[in-house]
VOROKE-143288 format. One record per residue (C-alpha): residue number from 1; residue in three letters; x negated, y, z. Coordinates in pm, whole numbers, plus 50000, padded with zeros to 5 digits. Example, Ala and Ser with C-alpha at 12.3 -4.5 7.8 and 13.67 -1.06 7.14 Angstrom:
BEGIN
<1,'ALA',<48770,49550,50780>>,
<2,'SER',<48633,49894,50714>>,
***
This chain:
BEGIN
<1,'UNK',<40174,41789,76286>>,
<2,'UNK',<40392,41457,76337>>,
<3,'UNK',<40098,41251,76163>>,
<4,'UNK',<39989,41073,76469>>,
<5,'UNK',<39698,41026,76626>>,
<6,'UNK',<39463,40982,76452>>,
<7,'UNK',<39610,41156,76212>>,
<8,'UNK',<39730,40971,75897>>,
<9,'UNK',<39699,41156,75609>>,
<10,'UNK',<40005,41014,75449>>,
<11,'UNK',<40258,41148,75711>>,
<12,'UNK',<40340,41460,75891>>,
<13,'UNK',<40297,41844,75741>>,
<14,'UNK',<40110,42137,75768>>,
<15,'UNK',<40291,42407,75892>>,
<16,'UNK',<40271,42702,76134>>,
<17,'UNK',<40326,42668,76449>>,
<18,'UNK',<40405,42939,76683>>,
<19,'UNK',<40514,42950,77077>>,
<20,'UNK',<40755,43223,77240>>,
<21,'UNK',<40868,43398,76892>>,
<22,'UNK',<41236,43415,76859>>,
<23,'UNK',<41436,43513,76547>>,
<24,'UNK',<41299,43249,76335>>,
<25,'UNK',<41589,43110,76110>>,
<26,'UNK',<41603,42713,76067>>,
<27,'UNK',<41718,42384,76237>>,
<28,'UNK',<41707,42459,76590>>,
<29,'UNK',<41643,42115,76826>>,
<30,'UNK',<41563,42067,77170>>,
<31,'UNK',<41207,42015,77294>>,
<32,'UNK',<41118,41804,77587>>,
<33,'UNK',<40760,41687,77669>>,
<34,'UNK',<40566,41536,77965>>,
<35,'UNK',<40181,41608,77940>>,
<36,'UNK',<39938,41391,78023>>,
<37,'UNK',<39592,41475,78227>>,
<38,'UNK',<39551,41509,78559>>,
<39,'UNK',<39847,41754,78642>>,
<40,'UNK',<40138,41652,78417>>,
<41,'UNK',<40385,41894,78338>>,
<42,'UNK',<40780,41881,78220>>,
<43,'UNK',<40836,42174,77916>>,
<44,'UNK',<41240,42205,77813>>,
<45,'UNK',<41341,42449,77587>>,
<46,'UNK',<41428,42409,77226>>,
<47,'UNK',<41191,42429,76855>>,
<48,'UNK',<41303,42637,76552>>,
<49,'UNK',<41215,42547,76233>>,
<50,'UNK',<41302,42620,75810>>,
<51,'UNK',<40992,42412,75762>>,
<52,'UNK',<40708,42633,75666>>,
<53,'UNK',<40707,42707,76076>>,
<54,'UNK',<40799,42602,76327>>,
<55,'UNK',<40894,42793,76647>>,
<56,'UNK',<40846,42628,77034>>,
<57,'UNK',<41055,42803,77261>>,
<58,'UNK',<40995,42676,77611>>,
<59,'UNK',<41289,42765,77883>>,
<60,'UNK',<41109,42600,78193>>,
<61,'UNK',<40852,42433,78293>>,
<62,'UNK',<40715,42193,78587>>,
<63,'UNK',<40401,42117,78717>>,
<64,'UNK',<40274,41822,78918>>,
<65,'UNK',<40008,41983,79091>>,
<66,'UNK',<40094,42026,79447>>,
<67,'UNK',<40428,41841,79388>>,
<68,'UNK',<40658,41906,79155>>,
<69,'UNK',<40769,42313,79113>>,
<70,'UNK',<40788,42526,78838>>,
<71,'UNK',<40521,42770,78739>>,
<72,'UNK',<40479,42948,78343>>,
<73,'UNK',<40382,42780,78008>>,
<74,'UNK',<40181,42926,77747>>,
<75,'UNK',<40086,42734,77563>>,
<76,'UNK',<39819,42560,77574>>,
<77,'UNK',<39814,42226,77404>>,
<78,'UNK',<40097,42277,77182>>,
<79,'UNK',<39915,42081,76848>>,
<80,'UNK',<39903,41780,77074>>,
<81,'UNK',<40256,41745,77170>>,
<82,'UNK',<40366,41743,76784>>,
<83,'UNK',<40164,41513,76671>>,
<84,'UNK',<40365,41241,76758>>,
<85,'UNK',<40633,41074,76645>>,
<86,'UNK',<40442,41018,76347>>,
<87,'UNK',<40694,41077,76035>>,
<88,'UNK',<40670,41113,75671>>,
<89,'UNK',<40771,41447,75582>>,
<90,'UNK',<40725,41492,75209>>,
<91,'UNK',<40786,41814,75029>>,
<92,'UNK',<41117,41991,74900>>,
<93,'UNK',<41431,42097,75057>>,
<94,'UNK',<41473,41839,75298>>,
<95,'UNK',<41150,41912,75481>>,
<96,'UNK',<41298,42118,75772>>,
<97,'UNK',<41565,41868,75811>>,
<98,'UNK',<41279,41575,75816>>,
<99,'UNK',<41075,41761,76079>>,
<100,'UNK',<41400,41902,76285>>,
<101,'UNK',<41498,41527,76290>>,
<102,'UNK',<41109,41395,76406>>,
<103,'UNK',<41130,41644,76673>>,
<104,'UNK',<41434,41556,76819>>,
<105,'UNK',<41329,41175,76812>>,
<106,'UNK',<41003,41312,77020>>,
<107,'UNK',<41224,41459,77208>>,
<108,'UNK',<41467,41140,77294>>,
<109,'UNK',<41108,40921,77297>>,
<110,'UNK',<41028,41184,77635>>,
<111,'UNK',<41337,41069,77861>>,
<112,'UNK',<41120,40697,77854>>,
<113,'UNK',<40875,40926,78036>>,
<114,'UNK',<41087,41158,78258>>,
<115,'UNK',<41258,40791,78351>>,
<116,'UNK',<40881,40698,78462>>,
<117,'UNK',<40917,40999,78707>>,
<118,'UNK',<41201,40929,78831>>,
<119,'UNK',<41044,40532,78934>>,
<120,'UNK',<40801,40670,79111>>,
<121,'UNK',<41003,40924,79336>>,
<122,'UNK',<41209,40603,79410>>,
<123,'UNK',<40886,40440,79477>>,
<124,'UNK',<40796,40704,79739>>,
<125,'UNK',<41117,40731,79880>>,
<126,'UNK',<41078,40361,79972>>,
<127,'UNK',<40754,40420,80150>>,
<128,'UNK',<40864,40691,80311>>,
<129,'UNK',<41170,40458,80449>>,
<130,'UNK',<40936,40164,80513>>,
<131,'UNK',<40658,40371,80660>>,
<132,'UNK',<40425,40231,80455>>,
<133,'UNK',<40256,40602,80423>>,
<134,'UNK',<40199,40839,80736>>,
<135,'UNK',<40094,41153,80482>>,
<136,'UNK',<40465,41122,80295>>,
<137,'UNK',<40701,41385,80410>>,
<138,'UNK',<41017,41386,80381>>,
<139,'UNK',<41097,41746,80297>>,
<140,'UNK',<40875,41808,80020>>,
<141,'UNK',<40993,41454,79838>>,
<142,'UNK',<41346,41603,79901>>,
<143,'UNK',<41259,41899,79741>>,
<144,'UNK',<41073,41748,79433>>,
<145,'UNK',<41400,41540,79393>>,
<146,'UNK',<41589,41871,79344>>,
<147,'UNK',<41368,42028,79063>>,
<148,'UNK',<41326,41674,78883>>,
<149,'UNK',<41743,41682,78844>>,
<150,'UNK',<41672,42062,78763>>,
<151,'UNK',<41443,42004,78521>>,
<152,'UNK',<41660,41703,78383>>,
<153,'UNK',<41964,41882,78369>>,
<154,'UNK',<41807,42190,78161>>,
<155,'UNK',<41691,41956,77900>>,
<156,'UNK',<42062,41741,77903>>,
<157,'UNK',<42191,42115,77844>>,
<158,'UNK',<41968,42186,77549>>,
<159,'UNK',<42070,41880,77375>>,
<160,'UNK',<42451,41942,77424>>,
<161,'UNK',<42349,42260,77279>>,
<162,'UNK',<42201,42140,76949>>,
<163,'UNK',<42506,41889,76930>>,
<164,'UNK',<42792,42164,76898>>,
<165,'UNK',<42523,42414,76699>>,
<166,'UNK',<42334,42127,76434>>,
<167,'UNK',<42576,41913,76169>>,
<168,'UNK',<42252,41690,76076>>,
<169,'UNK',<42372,41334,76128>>,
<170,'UNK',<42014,41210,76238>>,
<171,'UNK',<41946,41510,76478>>,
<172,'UNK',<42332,41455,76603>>,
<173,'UNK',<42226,41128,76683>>,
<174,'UNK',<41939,41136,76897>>,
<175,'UNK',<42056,41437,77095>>,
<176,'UNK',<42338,41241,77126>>,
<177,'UNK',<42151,40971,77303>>,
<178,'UNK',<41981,41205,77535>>,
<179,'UNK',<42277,41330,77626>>,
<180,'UNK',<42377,41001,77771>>,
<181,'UNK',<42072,40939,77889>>,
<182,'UNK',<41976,41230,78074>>,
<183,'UNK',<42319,41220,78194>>,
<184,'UNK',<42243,40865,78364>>,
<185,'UNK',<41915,41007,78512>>,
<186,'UNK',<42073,41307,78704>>,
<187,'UNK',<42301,41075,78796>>,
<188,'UNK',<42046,40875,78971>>,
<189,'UNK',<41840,41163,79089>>,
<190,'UNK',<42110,41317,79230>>,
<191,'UNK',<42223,40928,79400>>,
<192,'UNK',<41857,40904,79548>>,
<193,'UNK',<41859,41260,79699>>,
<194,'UNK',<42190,41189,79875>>,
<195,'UNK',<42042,40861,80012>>,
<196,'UNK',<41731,41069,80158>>,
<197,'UNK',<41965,41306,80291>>,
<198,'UNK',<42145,41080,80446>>,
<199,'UNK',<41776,40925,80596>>,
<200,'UNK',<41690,41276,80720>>,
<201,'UNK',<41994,41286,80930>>,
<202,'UNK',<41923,40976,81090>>,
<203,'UNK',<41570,41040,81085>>,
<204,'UNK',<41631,41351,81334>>,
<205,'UNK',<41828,41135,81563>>,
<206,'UNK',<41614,40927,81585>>,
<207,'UNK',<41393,41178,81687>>,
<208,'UNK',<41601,41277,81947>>,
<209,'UNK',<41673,40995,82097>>,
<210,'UNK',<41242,40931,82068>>,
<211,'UNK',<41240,41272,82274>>,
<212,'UNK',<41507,41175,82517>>,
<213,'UNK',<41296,40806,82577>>,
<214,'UNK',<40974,40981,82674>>,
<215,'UNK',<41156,41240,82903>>,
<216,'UNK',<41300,40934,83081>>,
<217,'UNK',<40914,40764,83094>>,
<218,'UNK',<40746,41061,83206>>,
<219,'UNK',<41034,41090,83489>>,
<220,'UNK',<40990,40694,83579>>,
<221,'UNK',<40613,40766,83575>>,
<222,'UNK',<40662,41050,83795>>,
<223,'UNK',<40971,40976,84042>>,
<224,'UNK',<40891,40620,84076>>,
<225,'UNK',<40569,40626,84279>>,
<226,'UNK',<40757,40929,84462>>,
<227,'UNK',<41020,40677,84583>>,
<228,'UNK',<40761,40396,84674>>,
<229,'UNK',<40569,40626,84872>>,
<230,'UNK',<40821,40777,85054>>,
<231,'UNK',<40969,40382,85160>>,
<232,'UNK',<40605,40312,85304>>,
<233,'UNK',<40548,40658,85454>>,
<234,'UNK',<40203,40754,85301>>,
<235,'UNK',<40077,40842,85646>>,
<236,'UNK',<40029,40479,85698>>,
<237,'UNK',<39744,40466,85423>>,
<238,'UNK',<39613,40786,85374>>,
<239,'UNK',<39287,40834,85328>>,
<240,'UNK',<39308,40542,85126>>,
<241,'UNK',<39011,40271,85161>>,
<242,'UNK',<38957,40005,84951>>,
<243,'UNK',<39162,39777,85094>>,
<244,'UNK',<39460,39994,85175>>,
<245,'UNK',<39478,40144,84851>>,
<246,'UNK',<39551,39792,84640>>,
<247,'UNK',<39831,39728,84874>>,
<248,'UNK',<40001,40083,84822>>,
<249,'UNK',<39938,40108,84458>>,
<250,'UNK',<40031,39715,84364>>,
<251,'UNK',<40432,39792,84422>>,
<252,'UNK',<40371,40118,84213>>,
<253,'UNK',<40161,39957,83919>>,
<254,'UNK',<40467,39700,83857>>,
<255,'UNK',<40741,39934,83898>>,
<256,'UNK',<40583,40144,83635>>,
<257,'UNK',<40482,39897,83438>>,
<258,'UNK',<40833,39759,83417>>,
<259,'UNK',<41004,40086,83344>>,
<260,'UNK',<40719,40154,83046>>,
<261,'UNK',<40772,39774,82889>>,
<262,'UNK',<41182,39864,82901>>,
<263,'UNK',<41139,40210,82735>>,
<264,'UNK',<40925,40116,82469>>,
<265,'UNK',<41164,39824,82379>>,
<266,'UNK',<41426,40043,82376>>,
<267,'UNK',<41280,40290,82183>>,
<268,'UNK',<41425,40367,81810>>,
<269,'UNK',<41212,40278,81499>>,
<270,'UNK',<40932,40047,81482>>,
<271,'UNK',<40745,39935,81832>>,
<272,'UNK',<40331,39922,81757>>,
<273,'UNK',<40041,39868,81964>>,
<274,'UNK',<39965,40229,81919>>,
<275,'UNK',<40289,40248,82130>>,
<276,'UNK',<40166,40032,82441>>,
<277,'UNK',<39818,40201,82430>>,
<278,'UNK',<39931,40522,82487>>,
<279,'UNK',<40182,40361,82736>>,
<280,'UNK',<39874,40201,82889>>,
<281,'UNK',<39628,40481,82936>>,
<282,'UNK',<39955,40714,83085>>,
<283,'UNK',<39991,40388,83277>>,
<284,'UNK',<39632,40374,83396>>,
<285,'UNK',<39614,40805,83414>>,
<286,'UNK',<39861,40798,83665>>,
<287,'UNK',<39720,40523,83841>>,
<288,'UNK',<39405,40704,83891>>,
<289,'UNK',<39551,41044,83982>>,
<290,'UNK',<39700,40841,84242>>,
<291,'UNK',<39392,40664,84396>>,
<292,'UNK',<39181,40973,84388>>,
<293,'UNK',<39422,41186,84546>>,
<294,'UNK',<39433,40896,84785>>,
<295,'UNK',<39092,40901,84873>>,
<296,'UNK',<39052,41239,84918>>,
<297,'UNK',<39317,41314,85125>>,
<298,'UNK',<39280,41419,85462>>,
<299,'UNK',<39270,41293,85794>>,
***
């Protein structure tokens, strides 16, 4: 372990390494990772070692796959994650300080990625306000935002830990560091989930307001020709023919149009053609329920 990869020869140790066995005595320093592959995961939790082994103990841990939640650990892949950052160990007394100390740093080296994470929920947290995506929702981002700051948090805890626990100046120092910088990424986390809180709200009256614009349409579409054709007196035209029904539909065709144009301008949000398409078809749907109840009315 903690020769690189490929390994070097002239750094890291051979040691044992086990997962889930407490009671080992030894430097104890907190272990955060992000895995690569298709489904990342976030381990916390903290390693043991007196070093001849070395101990993982991992608290929690998150998975990508299907957004981020947490599921178990057993793991799998553990000789991977310690084989970087490549240190010279050496032999002697030292050597569980030297590998408590590399382990840490691996540890510290992680918040670069877990800050990675945190640029791309800002990233779709910007689509999602821009629109630029129709498939992101805004509840499950929410909810990935919480156990991101959950996940950050545990591992800010584990370091504050090893801080009041370890008197190693160079393990001191880099769980100092994450302290601080963990402590500026739940900051952040926690800023960008109060902004999309703040969306959702607005987002829902929006929604309302969307709801309460149709109603309005679909009552112009339906009380306008009402109006119209009680001012001619339908009698007048019905049955329609071909050249009665353009003069008693005309007035009706602009008045809805009219209403339809001032709705969808009014309308909340962005305005697309999508939006006068549909307005047109309703347009022309009514239109036609219109002339062909015209036509076969009777005499």
């Amino acid at each position: 372990m903690l020769a690189g990869d490929p390994a070097d020869p002239n750094l890291g140790a051979r040691v044992t390494v086990s997962v889930g066995v407490e009671g080992l005595a030894g430097f104890c320093v907190p272990f955060v990772r992000v895995t690569a592959g298709k489904s990342r995961r976030i381990l916390v939790g903290e390693v043991r070692t007196d070093g001849a082994q070395i101990d993982v103990l991992v608290r929690a841990a998150w998975s990508e796959h299907g957004g981020w939640h947490q599921e178990p650990w057993h793991g799998d892949g553990i000789a991977e994650l310690l084989r970087h950052p490549a240190h010279a160990v050496g032999d002697g007394s030292p050597r569980a300080g030297v590998i408590a100390k590399a382990i840490a740093e691996g540890s510290r080296n992680a918040i670069a990625e877990l800050r990675g994470l945190r640029y791309e929920m800002e990233q779709r947290v910007a689509d999602l306000l821009a629109q630029r995506e129709n498939t992101v929702l805004l509840r499950p981002v929410m909810a990935q935002l919480v156990e991101l700051s959950m996940a950050f948090s545990r591992a800010r805890d584990h370091a504050r830990d090893t801080i009041r626990e370890v008197r190693d100046p160079g393990v001191v120092r880099h769980c100092e560091a994450m302290d601080v910088e963990l402590g500026d990424e739940v900051t952040r986390l926690q800023s960008l989930l109060t902004s999309v809180s703040t969306f959702a709200v607005a987002q829902e009256g929006e929604a309302q307001q969307r709801f309460n614009m149709v109603a309005a349409a679909a009552a112009a579409g339906l009380g306008l020709p009402a109006v119209i054709l009680s001012l001619y007196g339908a009698d007048d035209y019905l049955p329609f023919t071909w050249e009665s029904a353009w003069r008693a539909l005309v007035p009706i065709i602009a008045a809805v149009t009219v209403a339809a144009g001032v709705i969808l301008n009014r309308m909340p949000g962005r305005t697309g053609a999508k939006h006068y398409l549909t307005a047109l078809g309703l347009i022309t749907g009514l239109i036609g329920v219109l002339l062909l109840a015209g036509f076969l009315a009777p005499g």
